[in-house]
N, C-alpha and C positions, 0 to 999 in steps of 0.2 A: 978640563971641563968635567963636571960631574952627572952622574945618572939622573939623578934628578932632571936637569933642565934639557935632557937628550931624548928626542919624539920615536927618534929609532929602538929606543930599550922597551918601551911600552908598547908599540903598534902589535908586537905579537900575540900579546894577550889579550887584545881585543879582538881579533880575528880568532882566538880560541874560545871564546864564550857566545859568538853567532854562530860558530857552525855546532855547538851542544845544543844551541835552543832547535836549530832546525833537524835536530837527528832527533830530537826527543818529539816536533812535532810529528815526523813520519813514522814514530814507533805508534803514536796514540792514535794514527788514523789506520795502522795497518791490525793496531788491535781489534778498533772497532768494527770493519770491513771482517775478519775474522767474526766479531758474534754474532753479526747479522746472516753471514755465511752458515757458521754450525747452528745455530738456534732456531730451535723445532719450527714446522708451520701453525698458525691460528686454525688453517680450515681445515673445519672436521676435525678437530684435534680438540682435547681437553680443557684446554684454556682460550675455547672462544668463544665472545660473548653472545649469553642469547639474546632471541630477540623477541619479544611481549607483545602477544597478539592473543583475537579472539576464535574462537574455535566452535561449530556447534556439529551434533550429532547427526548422521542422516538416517529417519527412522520412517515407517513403513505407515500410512496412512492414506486418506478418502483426498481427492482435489478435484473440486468442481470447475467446470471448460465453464469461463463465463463469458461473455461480449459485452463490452462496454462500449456502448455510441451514444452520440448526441442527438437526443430528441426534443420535440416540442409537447406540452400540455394542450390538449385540444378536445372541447366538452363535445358528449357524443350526441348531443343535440345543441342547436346552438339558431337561436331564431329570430329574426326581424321581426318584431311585432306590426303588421301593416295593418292599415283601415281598408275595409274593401268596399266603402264607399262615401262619397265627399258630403265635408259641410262643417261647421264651426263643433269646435272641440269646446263639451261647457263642462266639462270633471271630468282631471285627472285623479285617482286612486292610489295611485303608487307611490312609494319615494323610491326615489336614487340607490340602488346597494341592496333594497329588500328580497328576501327570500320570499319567494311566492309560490304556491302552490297551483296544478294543473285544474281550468275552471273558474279560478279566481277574476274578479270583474276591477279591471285595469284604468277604463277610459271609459266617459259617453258621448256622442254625439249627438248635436242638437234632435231629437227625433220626430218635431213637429212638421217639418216638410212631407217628411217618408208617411206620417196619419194622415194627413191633410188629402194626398195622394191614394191614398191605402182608401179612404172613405171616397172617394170618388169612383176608383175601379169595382169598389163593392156595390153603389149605387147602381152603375151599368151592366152588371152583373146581374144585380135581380130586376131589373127592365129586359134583360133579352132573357132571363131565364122564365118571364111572365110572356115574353112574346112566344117565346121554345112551346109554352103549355098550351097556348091558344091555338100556336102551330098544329099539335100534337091531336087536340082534341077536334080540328077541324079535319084535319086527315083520318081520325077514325070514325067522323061522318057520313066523309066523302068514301069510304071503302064498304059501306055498309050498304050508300046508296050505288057506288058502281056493283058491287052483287044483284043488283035490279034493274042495274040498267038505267036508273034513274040521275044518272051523271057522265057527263063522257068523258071520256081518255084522258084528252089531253089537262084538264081543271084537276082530275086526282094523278097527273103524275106532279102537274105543275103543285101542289101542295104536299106530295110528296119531297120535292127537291127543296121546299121552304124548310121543313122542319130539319132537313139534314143539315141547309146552309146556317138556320139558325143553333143547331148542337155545334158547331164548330165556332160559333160566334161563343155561344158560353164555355167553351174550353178555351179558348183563345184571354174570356175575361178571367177565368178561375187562373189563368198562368197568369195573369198580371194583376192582381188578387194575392197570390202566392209571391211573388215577387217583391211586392211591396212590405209583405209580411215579413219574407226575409230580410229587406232593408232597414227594418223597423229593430231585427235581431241584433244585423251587424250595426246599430247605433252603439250598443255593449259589446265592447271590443273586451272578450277573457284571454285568462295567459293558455295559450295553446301546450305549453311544456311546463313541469315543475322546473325551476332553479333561481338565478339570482337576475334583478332588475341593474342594466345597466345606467348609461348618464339619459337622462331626458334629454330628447332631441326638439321637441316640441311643446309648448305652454298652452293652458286653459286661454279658451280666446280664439285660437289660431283656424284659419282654414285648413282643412286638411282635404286629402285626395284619395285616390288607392290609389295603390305604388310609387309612391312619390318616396324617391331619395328619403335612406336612413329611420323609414318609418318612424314610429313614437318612440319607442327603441329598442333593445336588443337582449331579448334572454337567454342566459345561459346556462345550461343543466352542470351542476356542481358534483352529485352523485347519484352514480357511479362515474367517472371520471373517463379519458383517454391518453393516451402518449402516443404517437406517431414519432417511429426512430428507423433507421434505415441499416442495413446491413451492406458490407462486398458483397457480389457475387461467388469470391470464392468459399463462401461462408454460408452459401444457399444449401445444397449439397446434405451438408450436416445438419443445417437445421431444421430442414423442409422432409429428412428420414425422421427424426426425431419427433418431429409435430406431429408425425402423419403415425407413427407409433402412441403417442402418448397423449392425441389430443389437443394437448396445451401445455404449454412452457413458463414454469415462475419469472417473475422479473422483477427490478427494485428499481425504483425512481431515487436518485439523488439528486443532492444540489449540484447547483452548475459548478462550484468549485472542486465536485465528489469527494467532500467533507461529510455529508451526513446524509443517513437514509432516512427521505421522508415520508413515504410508502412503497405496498408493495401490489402484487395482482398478478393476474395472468396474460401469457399470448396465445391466442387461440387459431388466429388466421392471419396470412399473409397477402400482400397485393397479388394481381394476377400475374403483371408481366414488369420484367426490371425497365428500371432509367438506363436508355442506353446511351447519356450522354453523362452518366456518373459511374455505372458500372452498379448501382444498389437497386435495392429493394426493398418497398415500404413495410414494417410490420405496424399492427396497433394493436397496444398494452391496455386491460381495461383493469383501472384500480376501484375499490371501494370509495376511498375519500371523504370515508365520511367525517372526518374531523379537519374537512378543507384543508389538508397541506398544500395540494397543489393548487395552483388557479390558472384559468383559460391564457393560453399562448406564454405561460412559465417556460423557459429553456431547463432543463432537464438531463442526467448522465442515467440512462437505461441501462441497467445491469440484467443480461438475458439470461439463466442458467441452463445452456444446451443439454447437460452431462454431469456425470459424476463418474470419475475416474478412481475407484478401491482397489485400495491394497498395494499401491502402486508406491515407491520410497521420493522422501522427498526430503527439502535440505535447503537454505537458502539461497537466492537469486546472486546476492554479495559476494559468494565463494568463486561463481565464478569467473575463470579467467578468459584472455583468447590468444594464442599462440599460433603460429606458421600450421602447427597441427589440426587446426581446430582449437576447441573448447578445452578446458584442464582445470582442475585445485588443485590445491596443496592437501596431502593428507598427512598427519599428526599420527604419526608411529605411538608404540608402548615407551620407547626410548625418547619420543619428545624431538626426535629427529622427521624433519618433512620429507615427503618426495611427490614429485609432481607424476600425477595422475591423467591421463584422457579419459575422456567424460563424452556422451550423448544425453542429450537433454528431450523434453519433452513439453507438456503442458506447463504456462506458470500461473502465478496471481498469488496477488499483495508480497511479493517481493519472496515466495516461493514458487520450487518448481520441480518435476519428476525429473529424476535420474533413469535413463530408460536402461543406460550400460556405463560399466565404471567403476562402480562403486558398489559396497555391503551393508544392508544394515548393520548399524552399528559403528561405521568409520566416521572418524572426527575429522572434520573440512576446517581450513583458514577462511573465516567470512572477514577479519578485516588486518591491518599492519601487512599484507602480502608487499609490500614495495621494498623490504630488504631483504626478502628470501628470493632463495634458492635450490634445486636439489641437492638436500642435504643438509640443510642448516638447522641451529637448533632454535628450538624456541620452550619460553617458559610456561607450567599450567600451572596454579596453585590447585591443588589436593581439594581444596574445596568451591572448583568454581563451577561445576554442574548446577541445571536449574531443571525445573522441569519441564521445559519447554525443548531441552535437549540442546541449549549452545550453552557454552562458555565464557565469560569474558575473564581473559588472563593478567594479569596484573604485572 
């Protein structure tokens, strides 16, 4: 039988060429366990990558304590025009929307009832004021002939008590006399306050009354303006030393988004006693307005500036962080290397804030990318990314 066709000559050299592949594969896996073993660490070490963030400076400047609440627009006069006394409305004067001045003649009322009246008590008027004199001159008759005896007692006191019952009778008509005079006035209803005419309530034509619901309608003083905005109580304190130092306190009316400032003015005085079912306190803001920004019952963000806090370091709100320890940044070494820092804070606004302990003029904070540092890691500035606003954005 020949080599060839015999299974036993060959089986050996196949069992020699599976156990080379498996020695060669456990030489390549004990090389590699070997580089990962000796070859250096990344952290902290030369060859680890940085990481690109922004950085700004924290530098030594003024921060004003503001309050920011929500208030209401509310004219500091604000008035029902009523009639104060009835009868058919024959001219109205006004329109709708108009700006009108304090004086200005609004309305009339029919005024021929209140003359018609008015001429009748005048009439009665000079009949007892003709009786008054007959009275008068009967009585200094009778005084001349009781001096003589030539009249008795009881006929001069009896024309004594005429002439007093009849002065009381012409004061009685000179009040309704006056009265009428006055009714004849209120037929010209004027605007009691300078501002703006609101919607007519009532038409030419109509009966009218005094006090009747919603009068003719409603004016409201434009300028100088109000804001009614409230404060916490714990916020009374501070403001109520400051007021009482300074008078009055600036303030800025925004829009109700506090996207734009649409004036400004003073607070001069606060309510007497808080909401004790809110825990605030009312103040009112009086603006100029006179280019009507605001208008009556506008929703409004009251910016109050209690203070001015100088010289105090300050740095962005973005930086920073919150740790088990409190408060922290990142601070930005000469080497570009971070380390994490504790911080006390103080005052903010608009996304700044004092640094009260912590920190130096002059140290560089991480205000943003902080999600893959660490104490220690590096990160990259380019040379030229200073602005003058004092942050960095790193590249």
């Amino acid at each position: 039988m020949s080599d060839q066709n015999n299974p036993e000559v060959h089986a050996p050299k196949k069992i020699s060429r599976w156990k080379l592949l498996g020695a060669g594969i456990v030489v390549a896996g004990i090389a590699t366990g070997l580089y990962y073993v000796t070859a250096p660490s990344k952290k902290g070490g030369e060859n680890e990558d940085t990481t690109p963030v922004a950085v700004a400076t924290v530098k030594r400047g003024d921060m004003p304590v503001i309050l920011t609440e929500l208030g209401t627009v509310i004219p500091i006069t604000n008035v029902t025009v009523q009639t104060r006394i009835s009868g058919y409305l024959t001219q109205v004067l006004f329109t709708e929307g108009q700006d009108v001045r304090e004086g200005d003649l609004l309305a009339v009322i029919d005024p021929r009832p209140y003359q018609a009246q008015l001429k009748q008590y005048e009439g009665q008027l000079a009949a007892d004021l003709a009786q008054l004199a007959e009275a008068r001159m009967d009585y200094a008759r009778y005084m001349k002939l009781q001096k003589h005896d030539a009249v008795d007692t009881q006929t001069f006191q009896d024309q004594k008590y005429k002439v007093e019952q009849l002065e009381g009778t012409v004061k009685s008509d000179e009040g309704l006399v006056d009265t009428y005079r006055l009714d004849l006035e209120y037929c010209h209803i004027y605007a009691p306050t300078s501002g703006r005419i609101g919607i007519r309530a009532v038409d030419r034509g109509n009966y009218v009354s005094a006090g009747q619901t919603n009068g003719l309608a409603t004016l409201a003083q434009m300028s100088p303006i109000s804001v009614i905005f409230t404060i916490p109580q714990d916020k009374l304190g501070l403001v109520w030393k400051t007021l009482r130092s300074k008078k009055e306190l600036p303030v800025e009316a925004w829009d109700s988004a506090n996207e734009e400032k649409l004036a400004e003015g003073t607070v001069s005085s606060l309510d007497s006693e808080l909401d004790t079912s809110t825990g605030t306190i009312k103040l009112r803001a009086i603006l100029p307005n006179t280019t009507e920004e605001l208008f009556p019952n506008q929703f409004v963000n009251a910016h109050l500036v209690v203070k001015t806090e100088h010289n105090v370091l300050l740095m962005p709100e973005s930086a920073v962080q919150t740790g088990p320890n409190g408060s922290y940044v990142y601070v930005a070494g000469p080497d570009n290397i971070v380390k994490v820092q504790n911080i006390k804070t103080g005052t903010s606004q608009n996304d700044t804030l004092v640094v009260t302990s912590g920190l130096t003029e002059g140290n560089r904070v991480v205000i943003s990318g902080v999600d893959h540092l660490h104490d220690g890691s590096k990160i990259s500035i380019p040379a030229n990314s200073s602005s003058p606003s004092g942050s960095e954005t790193v590249k």
